[in-house]
C-alpha positions as CSV (number, residue, x, y, z in Angstrom):
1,X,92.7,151.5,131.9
2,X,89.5,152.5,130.9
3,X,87.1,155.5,131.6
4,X,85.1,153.8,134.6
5,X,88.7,152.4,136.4
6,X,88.3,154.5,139.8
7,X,92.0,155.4,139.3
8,X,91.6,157.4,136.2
9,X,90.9,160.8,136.1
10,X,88.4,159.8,133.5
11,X,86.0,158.7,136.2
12,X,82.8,159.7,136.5
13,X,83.5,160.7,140.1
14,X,86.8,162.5,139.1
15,X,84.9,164.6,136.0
16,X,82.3,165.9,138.6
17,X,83.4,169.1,137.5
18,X,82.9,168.6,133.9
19,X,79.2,167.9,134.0
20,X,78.1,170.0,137.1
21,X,80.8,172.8,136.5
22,X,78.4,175.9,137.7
23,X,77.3,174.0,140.7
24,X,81.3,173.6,141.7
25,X,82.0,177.5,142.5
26,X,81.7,176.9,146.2
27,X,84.3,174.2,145.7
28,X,86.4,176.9,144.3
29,X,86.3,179.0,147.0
30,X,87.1,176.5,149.4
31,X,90.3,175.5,147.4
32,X,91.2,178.8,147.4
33,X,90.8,179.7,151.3
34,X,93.2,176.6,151.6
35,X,95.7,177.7,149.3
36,X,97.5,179.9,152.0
37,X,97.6,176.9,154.9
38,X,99.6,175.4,152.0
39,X,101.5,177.9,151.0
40,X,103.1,178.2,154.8
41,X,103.9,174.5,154.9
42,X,107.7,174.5,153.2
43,X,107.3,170.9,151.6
44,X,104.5,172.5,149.2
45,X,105.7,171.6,145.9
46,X,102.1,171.8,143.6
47,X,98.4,171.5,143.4
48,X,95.9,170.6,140.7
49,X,92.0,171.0,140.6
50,X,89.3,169.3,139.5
51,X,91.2,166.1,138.5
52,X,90.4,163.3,140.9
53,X,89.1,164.9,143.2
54,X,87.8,169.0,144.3
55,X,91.3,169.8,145.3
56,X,94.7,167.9,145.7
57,X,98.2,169.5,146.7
58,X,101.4,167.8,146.6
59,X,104.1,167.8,148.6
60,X,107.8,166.7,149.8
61,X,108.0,164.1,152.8
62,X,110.8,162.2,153.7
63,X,111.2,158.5,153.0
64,X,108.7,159.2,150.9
65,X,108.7,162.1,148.4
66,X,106.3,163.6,146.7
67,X,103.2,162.8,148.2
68,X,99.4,164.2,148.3
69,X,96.8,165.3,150.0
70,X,93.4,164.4,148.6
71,X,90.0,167.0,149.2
72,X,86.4,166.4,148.6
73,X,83.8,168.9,149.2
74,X,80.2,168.6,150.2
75,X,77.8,171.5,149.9
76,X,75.1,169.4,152.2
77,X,75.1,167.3,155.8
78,X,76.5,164.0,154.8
79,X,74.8,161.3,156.3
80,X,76.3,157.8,157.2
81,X,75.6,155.8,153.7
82,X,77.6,159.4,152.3
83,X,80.4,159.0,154.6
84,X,80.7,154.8,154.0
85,X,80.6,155.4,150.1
86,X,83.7,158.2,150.5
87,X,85.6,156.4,152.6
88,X,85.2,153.3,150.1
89,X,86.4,155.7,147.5
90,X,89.7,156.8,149.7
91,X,90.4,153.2,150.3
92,X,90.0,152.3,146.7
93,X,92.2,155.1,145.6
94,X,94.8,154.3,148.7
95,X,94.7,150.6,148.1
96,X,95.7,151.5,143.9
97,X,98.3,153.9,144.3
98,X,100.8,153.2,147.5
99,X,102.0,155.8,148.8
100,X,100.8,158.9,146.6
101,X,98.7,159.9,149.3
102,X,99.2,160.5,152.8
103,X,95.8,162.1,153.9
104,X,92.1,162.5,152.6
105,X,89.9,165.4,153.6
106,X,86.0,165.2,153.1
107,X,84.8,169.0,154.2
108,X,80.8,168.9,154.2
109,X,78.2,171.4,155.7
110,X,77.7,169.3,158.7
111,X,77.5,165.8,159.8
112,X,74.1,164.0,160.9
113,X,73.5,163.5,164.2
114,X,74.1,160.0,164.1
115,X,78.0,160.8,162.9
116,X,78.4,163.8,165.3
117,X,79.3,161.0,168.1
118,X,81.9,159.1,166.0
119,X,83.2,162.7,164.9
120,X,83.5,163.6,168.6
121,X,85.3,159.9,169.0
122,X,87.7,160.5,166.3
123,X,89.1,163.7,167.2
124,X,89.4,163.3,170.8
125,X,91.1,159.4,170.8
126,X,93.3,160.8,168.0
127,X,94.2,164.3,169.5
128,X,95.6,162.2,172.8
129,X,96.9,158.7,171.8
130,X,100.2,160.5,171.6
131,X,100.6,161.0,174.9
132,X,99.9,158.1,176.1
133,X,102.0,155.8,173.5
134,X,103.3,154.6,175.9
135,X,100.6,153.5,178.1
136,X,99.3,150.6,176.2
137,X,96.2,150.0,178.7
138,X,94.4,153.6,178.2
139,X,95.6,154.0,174.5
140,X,93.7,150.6,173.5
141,X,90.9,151.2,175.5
142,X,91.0,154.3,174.3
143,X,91.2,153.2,170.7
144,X,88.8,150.7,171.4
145,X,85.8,153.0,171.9
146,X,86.4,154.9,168.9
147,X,86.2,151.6,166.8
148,X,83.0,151.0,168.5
149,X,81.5,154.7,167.8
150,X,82.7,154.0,164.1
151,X,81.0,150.1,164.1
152,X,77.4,152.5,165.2
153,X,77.6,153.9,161.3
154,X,78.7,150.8,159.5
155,X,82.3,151.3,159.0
156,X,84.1,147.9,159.9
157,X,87.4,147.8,161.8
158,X,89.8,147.9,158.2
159,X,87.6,151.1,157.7
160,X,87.9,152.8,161.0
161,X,91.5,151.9,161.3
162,X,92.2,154.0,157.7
163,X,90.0,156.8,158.9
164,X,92.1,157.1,161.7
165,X,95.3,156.8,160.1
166,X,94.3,158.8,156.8
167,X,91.4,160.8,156.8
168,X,90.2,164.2,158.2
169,X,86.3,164.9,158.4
170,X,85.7,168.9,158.3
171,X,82.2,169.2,159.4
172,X,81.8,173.1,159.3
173,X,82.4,174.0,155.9
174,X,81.0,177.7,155.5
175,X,78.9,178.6,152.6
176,X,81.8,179.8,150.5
177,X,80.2,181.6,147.1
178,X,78.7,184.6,150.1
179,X,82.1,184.4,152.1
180,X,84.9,184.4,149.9
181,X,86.6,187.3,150.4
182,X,86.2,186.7,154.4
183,X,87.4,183.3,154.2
184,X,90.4,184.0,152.1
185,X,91.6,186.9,154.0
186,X,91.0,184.9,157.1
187,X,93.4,182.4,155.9
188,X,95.7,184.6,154.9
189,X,96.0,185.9,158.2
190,X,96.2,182.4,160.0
191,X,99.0,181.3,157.9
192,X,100.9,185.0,157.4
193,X,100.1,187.2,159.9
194,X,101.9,190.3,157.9
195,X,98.8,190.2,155.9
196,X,97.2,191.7,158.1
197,X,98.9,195.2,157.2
198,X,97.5,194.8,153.9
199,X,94.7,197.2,152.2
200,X,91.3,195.7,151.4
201,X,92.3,196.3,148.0
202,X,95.5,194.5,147.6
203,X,93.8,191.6,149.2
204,X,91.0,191.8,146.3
205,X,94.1,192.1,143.6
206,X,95.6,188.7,145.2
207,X,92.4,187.2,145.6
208,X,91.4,187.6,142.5
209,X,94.9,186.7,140.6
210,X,94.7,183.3,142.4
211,X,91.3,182.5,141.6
212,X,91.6,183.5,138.2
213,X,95.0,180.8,138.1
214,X,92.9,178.3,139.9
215,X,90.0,178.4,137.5
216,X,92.2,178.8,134.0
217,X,94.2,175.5,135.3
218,X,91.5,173.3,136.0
219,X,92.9,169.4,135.9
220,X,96.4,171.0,135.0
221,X,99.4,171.2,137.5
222,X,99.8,174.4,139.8
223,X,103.3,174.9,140.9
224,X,104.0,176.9,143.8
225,X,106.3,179.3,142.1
226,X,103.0,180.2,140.2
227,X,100.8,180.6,142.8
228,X,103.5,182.9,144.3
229,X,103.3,185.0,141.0
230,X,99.3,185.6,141.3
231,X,99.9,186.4,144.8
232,X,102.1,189.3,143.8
233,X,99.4,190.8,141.9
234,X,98.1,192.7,145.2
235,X,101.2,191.4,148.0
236,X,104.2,191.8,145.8
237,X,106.3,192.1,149.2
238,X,105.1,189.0,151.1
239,X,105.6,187.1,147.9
240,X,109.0,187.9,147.0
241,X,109.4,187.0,151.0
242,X,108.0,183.4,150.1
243,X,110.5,183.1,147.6
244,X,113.3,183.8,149.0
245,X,112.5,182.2,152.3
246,X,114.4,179.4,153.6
247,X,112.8,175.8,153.8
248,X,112.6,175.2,157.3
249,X,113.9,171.6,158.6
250,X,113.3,169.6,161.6
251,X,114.7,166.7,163.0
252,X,112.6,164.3,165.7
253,X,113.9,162.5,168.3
254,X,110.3,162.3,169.6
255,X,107.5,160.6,168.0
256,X,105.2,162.2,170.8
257,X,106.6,166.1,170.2
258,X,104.2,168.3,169.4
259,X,103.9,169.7,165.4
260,X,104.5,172.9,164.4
261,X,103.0,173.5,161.9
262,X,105.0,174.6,158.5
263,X,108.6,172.6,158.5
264,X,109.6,169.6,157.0
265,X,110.3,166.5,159.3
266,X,112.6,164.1,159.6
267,X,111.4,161.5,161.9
268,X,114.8,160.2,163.3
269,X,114.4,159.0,166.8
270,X,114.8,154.9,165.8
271,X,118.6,156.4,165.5
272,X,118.7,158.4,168.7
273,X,119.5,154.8,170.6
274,X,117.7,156.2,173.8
275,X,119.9,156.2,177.2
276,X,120.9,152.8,176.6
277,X,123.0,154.3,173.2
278,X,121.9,151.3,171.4
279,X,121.8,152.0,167.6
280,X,120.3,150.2,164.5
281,X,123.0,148.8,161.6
282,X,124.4,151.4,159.4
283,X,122.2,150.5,156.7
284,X,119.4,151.9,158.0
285,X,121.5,155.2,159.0
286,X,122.1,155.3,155.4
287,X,118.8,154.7,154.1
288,X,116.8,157.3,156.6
289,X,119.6,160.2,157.2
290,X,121.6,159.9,153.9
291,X,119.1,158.6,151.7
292,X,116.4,161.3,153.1
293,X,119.0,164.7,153.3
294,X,119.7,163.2,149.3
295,X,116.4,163.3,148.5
296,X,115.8,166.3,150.0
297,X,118.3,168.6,148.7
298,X,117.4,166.9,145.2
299,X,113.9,168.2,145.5
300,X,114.6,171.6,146.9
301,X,117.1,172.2,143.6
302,X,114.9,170.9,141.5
303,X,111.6,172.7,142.3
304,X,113.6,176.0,142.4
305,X,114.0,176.9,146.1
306,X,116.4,179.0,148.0
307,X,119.6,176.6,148.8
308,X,119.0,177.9,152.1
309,X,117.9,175.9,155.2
310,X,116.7,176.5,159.0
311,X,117.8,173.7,160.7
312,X,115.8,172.9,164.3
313,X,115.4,169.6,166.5
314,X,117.4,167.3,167.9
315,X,119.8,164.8,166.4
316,X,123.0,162.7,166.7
317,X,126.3,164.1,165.6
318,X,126.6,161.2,162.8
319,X,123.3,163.0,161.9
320,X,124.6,166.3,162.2
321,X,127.5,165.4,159.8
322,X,125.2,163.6,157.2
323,X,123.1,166.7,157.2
324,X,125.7,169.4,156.7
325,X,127.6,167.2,153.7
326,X,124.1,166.9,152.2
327,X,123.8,170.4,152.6
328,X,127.7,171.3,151.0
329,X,128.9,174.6,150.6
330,X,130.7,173.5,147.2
331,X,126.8,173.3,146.1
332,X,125.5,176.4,146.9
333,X,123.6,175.5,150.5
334,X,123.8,177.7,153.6
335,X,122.4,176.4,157.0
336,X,121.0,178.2,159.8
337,X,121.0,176.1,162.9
338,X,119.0,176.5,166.2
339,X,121.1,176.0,169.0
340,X,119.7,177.0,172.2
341,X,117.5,179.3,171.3
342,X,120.8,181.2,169.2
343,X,121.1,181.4,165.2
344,X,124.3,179.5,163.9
345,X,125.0,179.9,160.1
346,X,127.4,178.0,158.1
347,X,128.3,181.4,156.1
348,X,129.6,183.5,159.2
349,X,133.3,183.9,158.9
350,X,135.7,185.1,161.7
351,X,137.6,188.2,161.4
352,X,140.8,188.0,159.4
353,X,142.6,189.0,162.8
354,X,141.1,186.7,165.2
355,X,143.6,184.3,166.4
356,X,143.2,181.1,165.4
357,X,141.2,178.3,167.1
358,X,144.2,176.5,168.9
359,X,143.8,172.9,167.7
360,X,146.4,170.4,169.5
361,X,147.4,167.8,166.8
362,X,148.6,164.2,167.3
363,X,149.1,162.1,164.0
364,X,149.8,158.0,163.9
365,X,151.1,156.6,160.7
366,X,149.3,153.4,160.1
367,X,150.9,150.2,158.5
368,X,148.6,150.0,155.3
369,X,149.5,152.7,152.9
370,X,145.6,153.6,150.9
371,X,143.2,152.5,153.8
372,X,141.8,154.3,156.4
373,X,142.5,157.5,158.3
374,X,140.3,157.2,161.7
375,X,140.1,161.3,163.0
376,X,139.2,161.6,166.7
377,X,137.8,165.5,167.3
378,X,137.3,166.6,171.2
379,X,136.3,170.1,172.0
380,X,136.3,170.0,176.0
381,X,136.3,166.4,175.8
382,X,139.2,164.8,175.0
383,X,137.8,161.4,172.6
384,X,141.8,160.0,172.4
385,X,141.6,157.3,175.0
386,X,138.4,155.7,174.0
387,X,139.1,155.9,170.5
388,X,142.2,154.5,170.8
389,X,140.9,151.5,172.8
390,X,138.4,151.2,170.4
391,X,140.8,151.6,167.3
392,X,143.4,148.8,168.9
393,X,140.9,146.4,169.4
394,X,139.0,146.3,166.2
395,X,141.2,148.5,163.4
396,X,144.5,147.8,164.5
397,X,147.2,149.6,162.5
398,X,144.9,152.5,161.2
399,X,146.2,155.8,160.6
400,X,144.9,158.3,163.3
401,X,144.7,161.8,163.6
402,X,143.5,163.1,166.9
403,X,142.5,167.1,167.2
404,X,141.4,168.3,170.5
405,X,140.9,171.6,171.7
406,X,140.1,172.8,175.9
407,X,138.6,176.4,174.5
408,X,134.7,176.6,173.7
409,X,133.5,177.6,170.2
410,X,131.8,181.4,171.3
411,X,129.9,182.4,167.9
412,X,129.2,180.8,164.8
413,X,132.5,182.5,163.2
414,X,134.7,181.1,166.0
415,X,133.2,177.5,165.2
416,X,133.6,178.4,161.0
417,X,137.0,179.1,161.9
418,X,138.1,176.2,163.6
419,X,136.3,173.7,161.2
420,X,138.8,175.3,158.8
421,X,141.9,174.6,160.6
422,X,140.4,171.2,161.4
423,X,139.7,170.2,157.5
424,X,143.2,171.3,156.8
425,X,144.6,169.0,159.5
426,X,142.3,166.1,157.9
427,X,143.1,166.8,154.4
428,X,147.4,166.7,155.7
429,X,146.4,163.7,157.4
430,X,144.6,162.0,154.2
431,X,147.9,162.8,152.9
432,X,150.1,161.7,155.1
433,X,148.8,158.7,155.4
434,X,148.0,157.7,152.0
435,X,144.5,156.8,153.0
436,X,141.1,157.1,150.8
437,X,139.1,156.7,153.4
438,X,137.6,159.0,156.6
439,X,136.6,156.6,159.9
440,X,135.0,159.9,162.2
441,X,134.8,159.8,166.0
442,X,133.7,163.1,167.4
443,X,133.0,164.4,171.0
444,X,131.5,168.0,169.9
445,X,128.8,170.2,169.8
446,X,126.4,169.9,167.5
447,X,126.8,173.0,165.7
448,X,130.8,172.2,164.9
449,X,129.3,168.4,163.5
450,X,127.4,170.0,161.3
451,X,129.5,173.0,160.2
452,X,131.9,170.3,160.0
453,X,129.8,167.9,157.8
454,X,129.1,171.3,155.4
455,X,132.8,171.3,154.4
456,X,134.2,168.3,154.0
457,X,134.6,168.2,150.6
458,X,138.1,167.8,148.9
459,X,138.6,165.0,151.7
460,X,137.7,161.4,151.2
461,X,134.2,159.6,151.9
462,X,132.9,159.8,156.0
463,X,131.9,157.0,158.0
464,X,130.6,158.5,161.1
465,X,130.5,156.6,164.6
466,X,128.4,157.0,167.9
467,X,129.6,156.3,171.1
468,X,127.5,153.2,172.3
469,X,127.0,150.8,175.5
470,X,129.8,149.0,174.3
471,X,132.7,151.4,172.9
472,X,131.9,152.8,169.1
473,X,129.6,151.7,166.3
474,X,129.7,152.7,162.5
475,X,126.3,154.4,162.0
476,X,126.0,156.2,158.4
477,X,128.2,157.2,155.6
478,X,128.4,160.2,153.8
C-alpha cells in the first residue's frame, strides 16, 4: 500500500495535520467540545486524532463491533464542488474498509446558499421517514424530493443514497480557538448535567488535562479509561462516577422507537414475531441474541468496564434467558432490569426467613436415559397442557419436569428466591433423568426469564422455545 492509497494514513489528505499543524487548533477545539457527547454514549471504547481524518472515535455496536465514526472540519462555507469531493472521499473510504465506519461528519462554518436547500431536504426527509415506514406512498415521495434537492448540487443517486444513510452535515461550526472554554463547558453540561455544580476552575483543570492528552496523542489511540483520567484532573467525582457506571443496554422491538441517546442497542424486533407469533429459524436467534450478548460481554471485559448492566426495552423471554446466561453470575455480571418503571437486580436476595416461593413440582421419567429434559415454568399460568401436547406430538418420550406456581413474584428478592428453588428442581431433574440437555418452555415474567437465564449454570446447555401460531418453536440456545 503505498503513501497516495486513500486508505493509508499516509495520505496526503490524512497528514493534513502534519504540514498545516498551526492552522489545525480550531480542529482541536472542536474535537474536544465533542469528547463529552462521547463520553455519555456507553459503547465508547477509543478515539484517535489527526490520523485519517480531524477526529475519529470508536465504538461497540452489535452485529458489528467495533466500529467508527469519522469527522472532518472546515474553518470556511463549503461550497458544492467541496461537499462532492468529501463525500467522494467518505465513499472511497466506506467502499475500502466494510464496516469500520458507520457515520461521517463534515462540520464547516456554513453551507452556500445553493446547499442550504438540500441541507434543509436532508434533515427534514430523514428526521420523519421513521414514522411513516410504513407508509410507502409519502416515505418515497418523500425520499424522492430529497434525491432531487441533492441532483441540484451534482451528487447522483449512489451519492445521495450514502449521504442519507452515512453522513451528517454540521453547518454551524462556531469559531472554536475564541470559544473554547464556552464550548467545552457547554458540552459538558449537555451530556452531564452535574457539571454544572462545578467551579470555573475545575472546569479549566479538566479542560486543560484533556486537551493536553488530545494534543500529546496525535495519530495514537485514546482509550476511554484515559480520557476519564485527564478528566479527574479538575472533576475527580464525576469521573470515578464514569467508571464505575453501569453500561446501559437496550433491547428494540421497534425499528420506529425513538433514541435515547447514550445506551447500547440491540435491534431485536425481526424476533419479536409481531401478533401473528411467527418467528425466524433458530439460527438467526443464535446469530443476533447469542452471538450479540457474546460479543458484548467480550468487549465490556475486555476494555475494562464495570460487569454491571442496566437492562431496558422490550424482548422475548428466549431473549430474556439468552441475555441473563450471557450475563452469568458465575462471571462476575450483575443486571439491573427495568420493569415497569421498577428497578429489578439480579443481586437482591430474600431474607433468610422469608418462606419459600411455593413451587408445585411434577417430574416424568423419559425412555432415553442421556437425552433431553424438557422443563415447563408457569407463574399464574399454568404452561403443562400445551407443553405437553406439544411434547407428545413432536418429542415423545422426553423427560419433563413441570414447575408452576399461582403466587406473583413481589420484589426482585422474592423472584431471586424462587429462581433458586427452581434451578435446584432443574438440576434434580437433569439428574433424575440422566439427561444432558435443557428443552425450556416458560410462561413468566420477564424479570424471572432473565433472573432465570443469570443462573443457570451447573445445569446443561438451554434451548429456549416461544409459543407460536402453531404450538412451540425452538428459537435460540444458550
Amino acid at each position: 500500500m503505498s503513501k497516495d492509497d486513500p486508505l493509508s494514513v499516509m495520505n496526503p489528505e490524512a497528514r493534513g495535520g502534519d504540514i498545516a499543524e498551526g492552522g489545525f487548533r480550531a480542529q482541536d477545539h472542536l474535537t474536544l467540545a465533542r469528547i463529552p457527547g462521547w463520553l455519555a454514549q456507553d459503547g465508547f471504547d477509543s478515539m484517535i486524532r489527526e490520523a485519517h481524518g480531524d477526529a475519529e472515535a470508536a465504538f461497540h455496536v452489535p452485529g458489528t463491533g467495533i466500529t467508527r465514526e469519522f469527522v472532518e472540519y472546515k474553518d470556511y462555507e463549503i461550497q458544492p464542488a467541496g461537499l462532492r469531493d468529501e463525500i467522494a472521499r467518505f465513499q472511497r473510504m466506506a467502499e475500502g474498509t466494510g464496516v469500520a465506519y458507520r457515520r461521517f461528519v463534515l462540520s464547516t462554518r456554513g453551507l452556500s446558499p445553493t446547499l442550504r436547500p438540500v441541507h434543509a431536504a436532508l434533515d427534514r426527509v430523514r428526521g420523519a421517514l421513521p414514522f411513516y415506514a410504513d407508509v410507502p406512498a409519502i416515505a418515497d415521495a418523500s425520499y424522492a424530493d430529497y434525491e432531487a434537492a441533492a441532483a441540484k448540487v451534482g451528487l447522483d443517486a449512489v451519492a445521495a443514497r450514502f449521504v442519507f444513510d452515512r453522513v451528517v452535515l454540521e453547518p454551524d461550526a462556531p469559531a472554536a480557538e475564541t470559544l473554547a472554554a464556552v464550548l467545552f463547558d457547554e458540552a459538558m453540561r449537555r451530556a452531564f448535567p452535574a457539571s454544572a455544580d462545578a467551579s470555573g476552575r475545575q472546569m479549566t483543570a479538566a479542560r486543560e488535562a484533556l486537551a493536553a492528552l488530545i494534543v500529546s496523542s496525535k495519530a495514537l489511540p485514546i482509550a476511554r479509561g484515559a480520557i476519564l483520567d485527564a478528566l479527574a484532573s479538575g472533576l475527580p467525582e464525576l469521573a470515578d462516577e464514569l467508571r464505575a457506571a453501569p453500561v446501559r443496554l437496550h433491547t428494540s422491538i421497534d425499528p420506529s422507537e425513538a433514541r435515547t441517546p447514550g445506551p447500547i442497542r440491540m435491534e431485536w424486533d425481526n424476533l419479536f414475531g409481531g401478533e401473528a407469533r411467527r418467528y425466524p429459524p433458530s439460527a438467526e436467534w443464535d446469530r443476533q441474541v447469542v452471538g450479540e450478548m457474546a460479543a458484548l460481554r467480550d468487549w465490556m471485559v475486555a476494555s475494562g468496564r464495570p460487569r454491571s448492566v442496566v437492562l431496558s426495552g422490550h424482548r422475548r423471554l428466549s431473549a430474556s434467558v439468552a441475555v441473563g446466561r450471557s450475563l452469568s453470575a458465575v462471571a462476575g455480571f450483575r443486571v439491573t432490569m427495568d420493569y415497569r418503571g421498577e428497578a429489578w437486580r439480579t443481586d437482591s436476595y430474600p431474607p433468610e426467613r422469608e418462606r419459600p416461593y411455593p413451587w408445585h413440582e411434577e417430574y416424568h421419567p423419559g425412555e432415553v436415559p442421556g437425552g433431553e429434559l424438557a422443563v415447563g415454568i408457569g407463574i399464574i399460568n399454568d404452561v403443562r397442557p400445551e407443553v405437553i401436547s406439544h411434547l407428545d406430538r413432536y418429542r415423545k418420550g422426553t423427560a419433563r419436569l413441570f414447575l408452576y406456581s399461582a403466587i406473583p413474584l413481589a420484589s426482585d428478592a422474592h423472584a431471586n428466591g424462587a429462581v433458586s428453588l427452581a434451578k435446584t428442581a432443574i438440576q434434580r431433574g437433569l439428574q433424575r433423568a440422566g439427561a444432558r440437555r435443557l428443552a425450556l418452555f416458560l410462561a413468566v415474567p420477564a424479570h424471572f426469564a432473565l433472573f432465570l437465564g443469570h443462573r443457570l449454570n451447573a445445569t446443561a446447555p438451554v434451548t429456549c422455545h416461544e409459543r407460536g401460531s402453531d404450538g412451540y418453536v425452538a428459537t435460540c440456545s444458550c
